[in-house]
KEFI-933580 format. One record per residue (C-alpha): x, y, z. Coordinates in pm, whole numbers, padded with zeros to 5 digits, always signed. Layout:
% residues N
XYZ/...
//
This chain:
% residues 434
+01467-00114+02265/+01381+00254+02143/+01044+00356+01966/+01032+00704+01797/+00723+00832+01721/+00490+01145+01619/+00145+01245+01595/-00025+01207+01235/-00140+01523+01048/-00476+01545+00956/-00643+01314+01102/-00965+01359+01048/-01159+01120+01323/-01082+00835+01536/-01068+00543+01346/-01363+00250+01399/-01468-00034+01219/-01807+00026+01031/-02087-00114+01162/-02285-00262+00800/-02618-00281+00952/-02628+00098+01103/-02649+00209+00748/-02959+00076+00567/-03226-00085+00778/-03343-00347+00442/-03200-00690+00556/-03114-00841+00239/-02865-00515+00185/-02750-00523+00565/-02653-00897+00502/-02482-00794+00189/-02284-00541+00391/-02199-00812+00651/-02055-01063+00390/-01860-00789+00179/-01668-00696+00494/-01607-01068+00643/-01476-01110+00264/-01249-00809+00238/-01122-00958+00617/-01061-01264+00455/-00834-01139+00255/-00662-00953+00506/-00597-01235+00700/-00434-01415+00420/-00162-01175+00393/-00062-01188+00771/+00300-01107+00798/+00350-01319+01088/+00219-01619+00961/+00346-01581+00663/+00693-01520+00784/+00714-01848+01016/+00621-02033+00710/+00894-01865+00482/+01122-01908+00791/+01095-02306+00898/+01347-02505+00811/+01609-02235+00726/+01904-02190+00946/+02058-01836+01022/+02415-01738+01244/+02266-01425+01401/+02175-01270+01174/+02133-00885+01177/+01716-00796+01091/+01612-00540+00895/+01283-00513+00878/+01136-00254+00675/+00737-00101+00577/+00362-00137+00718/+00387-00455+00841/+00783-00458+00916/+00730-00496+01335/+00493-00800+01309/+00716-00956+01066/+01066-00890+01257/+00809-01002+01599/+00735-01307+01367/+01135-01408+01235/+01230-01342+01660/+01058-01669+01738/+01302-01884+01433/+01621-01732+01456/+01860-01577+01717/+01975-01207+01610/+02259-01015+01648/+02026-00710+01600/+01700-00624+01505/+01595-00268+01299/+01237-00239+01255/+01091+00088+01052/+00745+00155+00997/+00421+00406+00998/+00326+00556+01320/+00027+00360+01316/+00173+00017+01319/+00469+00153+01567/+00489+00010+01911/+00763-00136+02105/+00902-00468+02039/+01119-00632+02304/+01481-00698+02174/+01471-00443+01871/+01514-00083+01776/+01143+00023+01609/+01139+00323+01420/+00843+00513+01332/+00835+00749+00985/+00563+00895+00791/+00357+00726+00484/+00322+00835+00197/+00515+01130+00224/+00854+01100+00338/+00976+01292+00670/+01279+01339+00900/+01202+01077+01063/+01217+00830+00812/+01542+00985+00708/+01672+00950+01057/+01568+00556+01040/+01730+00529+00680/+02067+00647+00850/+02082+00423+01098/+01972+00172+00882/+02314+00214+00698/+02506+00247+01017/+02408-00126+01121/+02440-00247+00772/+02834-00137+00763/+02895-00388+01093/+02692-00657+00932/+02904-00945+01047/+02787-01208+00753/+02418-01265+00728/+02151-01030+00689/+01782-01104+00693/+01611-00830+00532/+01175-00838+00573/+01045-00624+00318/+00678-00483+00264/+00476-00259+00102/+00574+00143+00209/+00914+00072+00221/+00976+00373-00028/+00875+00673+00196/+00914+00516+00564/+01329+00468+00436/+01416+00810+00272/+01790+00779+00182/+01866+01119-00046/+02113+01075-00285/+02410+01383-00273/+02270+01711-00368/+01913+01635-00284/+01723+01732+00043/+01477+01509+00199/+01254+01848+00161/+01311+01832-00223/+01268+01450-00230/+00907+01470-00047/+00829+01681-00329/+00896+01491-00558/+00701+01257-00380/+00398+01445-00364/+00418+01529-00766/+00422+01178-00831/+00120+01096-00640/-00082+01400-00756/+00002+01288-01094/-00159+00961-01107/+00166+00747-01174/+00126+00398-01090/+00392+00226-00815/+00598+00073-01068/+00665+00439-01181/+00711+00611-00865/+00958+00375-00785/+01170+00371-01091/+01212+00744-00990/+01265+00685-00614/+01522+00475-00659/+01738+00700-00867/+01673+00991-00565/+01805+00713-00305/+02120+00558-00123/+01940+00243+00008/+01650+00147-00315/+01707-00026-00567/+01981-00255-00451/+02067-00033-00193/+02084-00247+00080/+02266-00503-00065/+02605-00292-00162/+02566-00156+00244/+02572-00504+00378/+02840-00671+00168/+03018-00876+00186/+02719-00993+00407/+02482-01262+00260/+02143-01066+00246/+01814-01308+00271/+01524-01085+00185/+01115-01238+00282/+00891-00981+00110/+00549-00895+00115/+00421-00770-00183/+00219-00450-00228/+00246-00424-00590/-00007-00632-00821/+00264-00712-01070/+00485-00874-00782/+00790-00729-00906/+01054-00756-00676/+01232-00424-00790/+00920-00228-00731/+00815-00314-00377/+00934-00025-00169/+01118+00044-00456/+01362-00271-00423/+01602-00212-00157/+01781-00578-00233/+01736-00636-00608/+01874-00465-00923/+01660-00118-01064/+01328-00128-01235/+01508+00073-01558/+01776+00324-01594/+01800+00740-01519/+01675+00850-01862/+01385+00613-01815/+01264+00818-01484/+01311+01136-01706/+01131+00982-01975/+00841+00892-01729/+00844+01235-01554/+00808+01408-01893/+00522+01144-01963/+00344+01231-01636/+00384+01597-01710/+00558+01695-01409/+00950+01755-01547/+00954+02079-01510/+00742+02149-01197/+01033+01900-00998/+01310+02030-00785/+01621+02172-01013/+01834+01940-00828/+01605+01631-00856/+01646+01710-01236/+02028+01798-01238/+02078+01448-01035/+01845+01251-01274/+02046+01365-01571/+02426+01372-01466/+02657+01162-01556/+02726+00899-01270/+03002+00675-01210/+02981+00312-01269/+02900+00128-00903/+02989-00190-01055/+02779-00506-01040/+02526-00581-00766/+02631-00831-00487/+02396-01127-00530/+02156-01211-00234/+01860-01457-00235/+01510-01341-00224/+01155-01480-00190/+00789-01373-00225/+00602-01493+00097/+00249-01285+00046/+00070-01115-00242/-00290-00955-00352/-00352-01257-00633/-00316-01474-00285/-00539-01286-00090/-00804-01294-00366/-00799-01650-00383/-00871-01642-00023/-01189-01435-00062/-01288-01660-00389/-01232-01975-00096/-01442-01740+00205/-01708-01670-00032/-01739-02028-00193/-01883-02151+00148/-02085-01892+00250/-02321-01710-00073/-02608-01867-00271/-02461-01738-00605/-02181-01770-00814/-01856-01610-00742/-01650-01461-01003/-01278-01368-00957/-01140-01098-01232/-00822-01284-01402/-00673-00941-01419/-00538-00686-01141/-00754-00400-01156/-00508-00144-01245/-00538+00235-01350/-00732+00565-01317/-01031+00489-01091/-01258+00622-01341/-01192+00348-01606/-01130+00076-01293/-01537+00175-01239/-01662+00092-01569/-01481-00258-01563/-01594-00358-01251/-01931-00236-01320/-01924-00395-01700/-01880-00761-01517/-02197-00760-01296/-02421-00919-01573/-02581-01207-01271/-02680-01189-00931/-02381-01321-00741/-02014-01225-00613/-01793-01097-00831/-01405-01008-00669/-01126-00792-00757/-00729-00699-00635/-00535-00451-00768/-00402-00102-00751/-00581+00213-00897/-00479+00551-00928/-00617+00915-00897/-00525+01217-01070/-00563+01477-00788/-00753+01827-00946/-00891+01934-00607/-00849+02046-00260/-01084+01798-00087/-00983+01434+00135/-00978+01125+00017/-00811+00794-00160/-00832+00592-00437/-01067+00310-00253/-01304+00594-00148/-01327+00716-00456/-01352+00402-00661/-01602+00312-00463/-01806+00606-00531/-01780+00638-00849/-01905+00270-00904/-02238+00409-00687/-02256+00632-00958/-02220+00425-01278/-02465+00178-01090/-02732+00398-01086/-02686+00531-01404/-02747+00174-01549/-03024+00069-01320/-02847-00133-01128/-03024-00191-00812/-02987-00467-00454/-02597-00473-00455/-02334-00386-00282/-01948-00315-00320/-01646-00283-00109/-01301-00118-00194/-01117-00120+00084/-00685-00083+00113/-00481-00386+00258/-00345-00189+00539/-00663-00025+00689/-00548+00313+00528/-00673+00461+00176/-00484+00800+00116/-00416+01083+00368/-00702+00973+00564/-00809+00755+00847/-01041+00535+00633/-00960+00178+00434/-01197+00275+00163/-01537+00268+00091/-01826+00035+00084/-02162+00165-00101/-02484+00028-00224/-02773+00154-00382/-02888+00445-00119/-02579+00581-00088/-02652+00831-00378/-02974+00927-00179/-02795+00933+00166/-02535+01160+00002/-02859+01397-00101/-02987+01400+00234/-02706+01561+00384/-02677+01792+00089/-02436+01627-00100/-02366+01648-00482/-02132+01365-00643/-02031+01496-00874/-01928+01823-00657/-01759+01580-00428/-01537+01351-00704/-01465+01667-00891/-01286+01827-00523/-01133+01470-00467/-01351+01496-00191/-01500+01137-00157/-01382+01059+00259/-01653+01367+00311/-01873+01237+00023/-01904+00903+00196/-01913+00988+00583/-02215+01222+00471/-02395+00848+00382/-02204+00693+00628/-02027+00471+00381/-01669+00469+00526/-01487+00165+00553/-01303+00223+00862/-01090-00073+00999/-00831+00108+01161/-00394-00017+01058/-00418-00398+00977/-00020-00436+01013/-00016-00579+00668/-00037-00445+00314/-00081-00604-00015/-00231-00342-00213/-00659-00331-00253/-00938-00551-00264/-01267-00527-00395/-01608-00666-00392/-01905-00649-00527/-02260-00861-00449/-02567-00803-00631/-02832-00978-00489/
//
């Protein structure tokens, strides 16, 4: 068993899980707090890997199989698939926060969201144990799969990949996006994993993290076909505005002629988590334990966190619960800390007071206990965090318009803090006007 690990950058505190009633003393909006946080928990433990593996996994018979298991919650599910089948080998690679040893497998710790040598170190020994596959492979998949397994194609550094990387999020391209360009940049996406393991059948469980549940998007779809072709990642890059700011030989790759690989082996693949699941299981959490009505979006909540604001704002027309999943995105203009949750969640305090909406309270909070480069989940606010934020000298706008929000809501001690949750299936949200 090896672990390889390494200190996170950054960090800004120890992480904690927030404590709703140390930040208002009103009741009503303390017992808000409470039931906005056992809701968002609900959800989380609806998308339990391990569970959701043993379910996926009864019945089915595997030879020793080699284990690949790959993203946030890769160790609990390879823990999980341990206990149903007998492996020739087990590969686990995931953040540093969800890293610990596992007893019969390799675990290999790499950096999220930005790719480092690590991961690129896990990604070749990844393909090493592929190549002696010796005729079933059981591949666990979940969400950060892209930058914990950094594969560079020929001609491209990992250096000039994490670039990339960091254009892409900066930009405000959604997953599906980013990953139609990661997989052009990599050996092991996109299929990848299937043409290392052949002639080995490949049985892939996955977890998703992306709203749409697209197979070829989740960590960029290491065994299924491509989300779209090279000229559609230039096409997108151009889109996004960030063609020419990329590395000369991310662009020289993207628009080369390749040679044809041929067709993909086949291999069998099945969805055994998702965020429309875990919102049902708030919707069921809340049903048994509110006075009002609940209301469950139809739609993932999707796009710039400014417009996601509005919409969620636009539905509270009635006291009651109203609940969200989805995946937003932030165009980054400034020099300040934070994540999409954090700053969804502010800017809903905002729009709420600008339209008199008072006795509520809403949660945005990230699947995996992390929103952005910071130590946070996301955010939950109510209607004195605009005053708190004041208090401590605080302007919003200032603080939204520096990307700033972790610093804009630890002011008004509005943090959602829950420390790695070992899963990830994107964001949930939700708001309770009383």
């Amino acid at each position: 068993m090896t672990v390889t690990n390494a200190p996170r950058a950054n960090d800004p505190m120890k992480s904690t899980v927030t404590d709703p009633s140390a930040v208002t003393d009103a009741p009503a909006t303390a017992d808000m707090r409470h039931t906005a946080l056992r809701l968002f928990e609900a959800g989380v433990a609806q998308a339990d890997p391990a569970a959701a593996v043993e379910a996926a996994l009864a019945g089915r018979r595997f030879h020793n199989p080699l284990v690949i298991a790959i993203g946030k919650a890769a160790r609990t599910m390879a823990e999980a698939a341990m206990r149903h089948v007998t492996p020739d080998m087990v590969v686990v690679v995931t953040n540093y926060e969800n890293a610990s040893p596992l007893e019969g497998a390799e675990v290999h710790a790499a950096a999220h969201p930005v790719p480092d040598i690590q991961g690129a170190r896990a990604a070749l020994r990844v393909e090493q144990v592929l190549a002696h596959a010796k005729g079933e492979v059981l591949a666990l998949i979940s969400g950060g799969g892209s930058a914990l397994l950094p594969a560079p194609v020929t001609g491209v550094t990992l250096e000039e990949k994490a670039e990339t990387n960091r254009l892409l999020l900066a930009s405000g391209a959604d997953i599906v996006t980013m990953n139609l360009v990661r997989q052009h940049l990599s050996r092991l996406k996109g299929g990848g994993i299937l043409r290392a393991a052949y002639p080995s059948k490949v049985t892939t469980l996955v977890l998703s993290d992306v709203v749409s549940d697209d197979f070829r998007a989740i960590a960029s779809g290491p065994t299924v076909s491509p989300i779209g072709t090279p000229e559609e990642a230039v096409e997108a890059l151009k889109a996004l505005g960030v063609w020419d700011r990329l590395p000369v030989s991310v662009r020289t790759h993207l628009t080369q002629d390749l040679p044809d690989m041929g067709a993909l082996p086949e291999g069998e693949i099945e969805l055994i988590g998702s965020n429309a699941r875990s919102v049902a299981a708030m919707a069921r959490a809340a049903g048994g334990g509110v006075t009002h009505g609940v209301h469950v979006f139809p739609v993932p909540l999707e796009g710039d966190v400014a417009d996601a604001a509005e919409v969620i704002v636009d539905c509270v027309t009635e006291n009651g619960v109203y609940l969200f999943g989805g995946e937003t995105t932030v165009k980054i203009k400034g020099d300040g800390l934070g994540g999409r949750n954090q700053e969804l969640a502010l800017r809903v305090a905002q729009l709420a007071a600008a339209r008199g909406i008072t006795d509520y309270v809403f949660l945005s909070g990230g699947t995996d206990g992390r929103d952005g480069p910071t130590d946070a989940a996301g955010g939950m606010v109510d209607d004195g965090t605009l005053t708190r934020m004041a208090a401590a000298g605080l302007d919003p706008d200032d603080v939204l318009a520096r990307n700033d929000s972790y610093h804009g809501l630890a002011a008004a001690g509005d943090l959602l803090q829950t420390g790695a949750t070992g899963t990830n299936v994107a964001d949930l949200q939700v708001f309770i006007k009383a």
